[in-house]
C-alpha positions as CSV (number, residue, x, y, z in Angstrom):
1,X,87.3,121.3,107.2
2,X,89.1,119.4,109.6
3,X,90.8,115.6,108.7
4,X,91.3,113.8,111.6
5,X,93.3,110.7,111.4
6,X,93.3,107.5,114.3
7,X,94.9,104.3,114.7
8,X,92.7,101.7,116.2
9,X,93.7,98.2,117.4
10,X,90.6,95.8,117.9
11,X,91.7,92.5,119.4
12,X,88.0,90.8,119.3
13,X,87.4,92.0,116.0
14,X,91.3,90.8,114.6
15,X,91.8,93.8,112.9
16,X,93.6,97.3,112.8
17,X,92.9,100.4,111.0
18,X,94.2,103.9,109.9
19,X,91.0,106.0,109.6
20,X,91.3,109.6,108.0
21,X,88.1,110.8,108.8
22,X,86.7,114.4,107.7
23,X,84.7,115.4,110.7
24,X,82.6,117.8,109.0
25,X,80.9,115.5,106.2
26,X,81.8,112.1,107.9
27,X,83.2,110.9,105.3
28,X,86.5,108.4,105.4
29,X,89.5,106.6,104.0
30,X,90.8,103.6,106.1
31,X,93.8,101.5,105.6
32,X,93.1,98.4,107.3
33,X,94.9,95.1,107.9
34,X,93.5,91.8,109.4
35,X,95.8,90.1,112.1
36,X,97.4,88.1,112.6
37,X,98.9,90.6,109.5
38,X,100.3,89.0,106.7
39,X,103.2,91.5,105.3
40,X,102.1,93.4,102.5
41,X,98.3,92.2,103.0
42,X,95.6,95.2,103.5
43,X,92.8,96.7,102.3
44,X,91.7,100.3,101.8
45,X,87.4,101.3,102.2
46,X,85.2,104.6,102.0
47,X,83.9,102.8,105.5
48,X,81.1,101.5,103.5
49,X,80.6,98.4,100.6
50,X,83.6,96.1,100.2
51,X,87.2,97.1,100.8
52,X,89.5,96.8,98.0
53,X,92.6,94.7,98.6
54,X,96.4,96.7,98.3
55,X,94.5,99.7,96.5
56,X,97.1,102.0,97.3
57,X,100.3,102.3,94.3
58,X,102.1,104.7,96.5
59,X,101.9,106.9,99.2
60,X,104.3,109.5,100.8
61,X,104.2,112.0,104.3
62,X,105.1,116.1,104.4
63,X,105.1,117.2,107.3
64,X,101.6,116.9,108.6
65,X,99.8,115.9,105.2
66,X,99.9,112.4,103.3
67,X,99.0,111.7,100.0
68,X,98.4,108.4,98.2
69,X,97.8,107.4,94.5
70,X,95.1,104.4,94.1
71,X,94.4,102.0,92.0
72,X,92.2,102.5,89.6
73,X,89.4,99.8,91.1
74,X,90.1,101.8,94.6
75,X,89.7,105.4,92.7
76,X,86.2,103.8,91.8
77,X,85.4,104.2,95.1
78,X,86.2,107.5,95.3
79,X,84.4,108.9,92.4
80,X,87.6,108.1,90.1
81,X,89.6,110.0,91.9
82,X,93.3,108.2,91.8
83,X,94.9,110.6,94.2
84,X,93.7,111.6,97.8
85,X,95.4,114.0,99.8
86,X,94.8,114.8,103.3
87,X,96.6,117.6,105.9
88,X,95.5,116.0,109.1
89,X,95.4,116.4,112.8
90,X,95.6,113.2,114.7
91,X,93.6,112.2,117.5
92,X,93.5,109.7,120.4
93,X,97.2,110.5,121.5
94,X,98.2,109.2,118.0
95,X,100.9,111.3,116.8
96,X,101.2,112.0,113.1
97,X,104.7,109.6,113.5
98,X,103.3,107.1,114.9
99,X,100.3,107.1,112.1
100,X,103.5,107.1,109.7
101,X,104.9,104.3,111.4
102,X,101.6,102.3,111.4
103,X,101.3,102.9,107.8
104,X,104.2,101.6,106.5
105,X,104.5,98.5,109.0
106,X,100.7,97.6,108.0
107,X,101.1,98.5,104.0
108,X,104.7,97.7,103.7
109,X,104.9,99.1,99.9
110,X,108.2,98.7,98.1
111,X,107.6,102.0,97.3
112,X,107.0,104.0,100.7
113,X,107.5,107.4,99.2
114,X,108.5,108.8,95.5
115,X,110.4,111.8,95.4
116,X,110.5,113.5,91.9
């Protein structure tokens, strides 16, 4: 099973996105932000029903895997599930760096990663 994660930027639609998208089952996790962005101001979706606003607590990068801890109305949407962790290829000449760096510029958490 194969995680592929994609930044899109869509202009018309006034919107980006961080899709992590398991291309076997189609299912997804996406990070997005409405723009003009408003710091600190996104919401995270399963790619269906209504996204949940700033449902991520924390979230941290290793390497080529990133792992977030949600909120418990955002684990609802994952069938409770209150951590998510993906080891990802990216696509569309996205670099996992420059996922990174899309990440924290769109979530802009005062906690970017918790090392323990």
């Amino acid at each position: 099973m194969a995680i592929v994660v994609s930044y899109d930027h869509y202009d018309d639609l006034q919107c980006e996105v961080v899709v992590f998208l398991d291309d076997e089952t189609g299912d997804c996790f996406q990070i997005q932000c409405d723009l003009p962005a408003t710091p600190g101001s996104y919401q995270i979706s399963a790619g269906v029903g209504a996204p949940v606003e700033q449902g991520v607590i924390a979230w941290q990068r290793v390497d080529d895997e990133f792992g977030f801890a949600l909120s418990a109305k955002a684990a609802a949407m994952f069938g409770g599930n209150a951590r998510l962790h993906f080891e990802v290829e990216p696509s569309g000449g996205d670099t996992i760096d420059s996922i990174a760096a899309h990440l924290e510029r769109m979530m802009r958490l005062q906690q970017h990663e918790r090392r323990e």
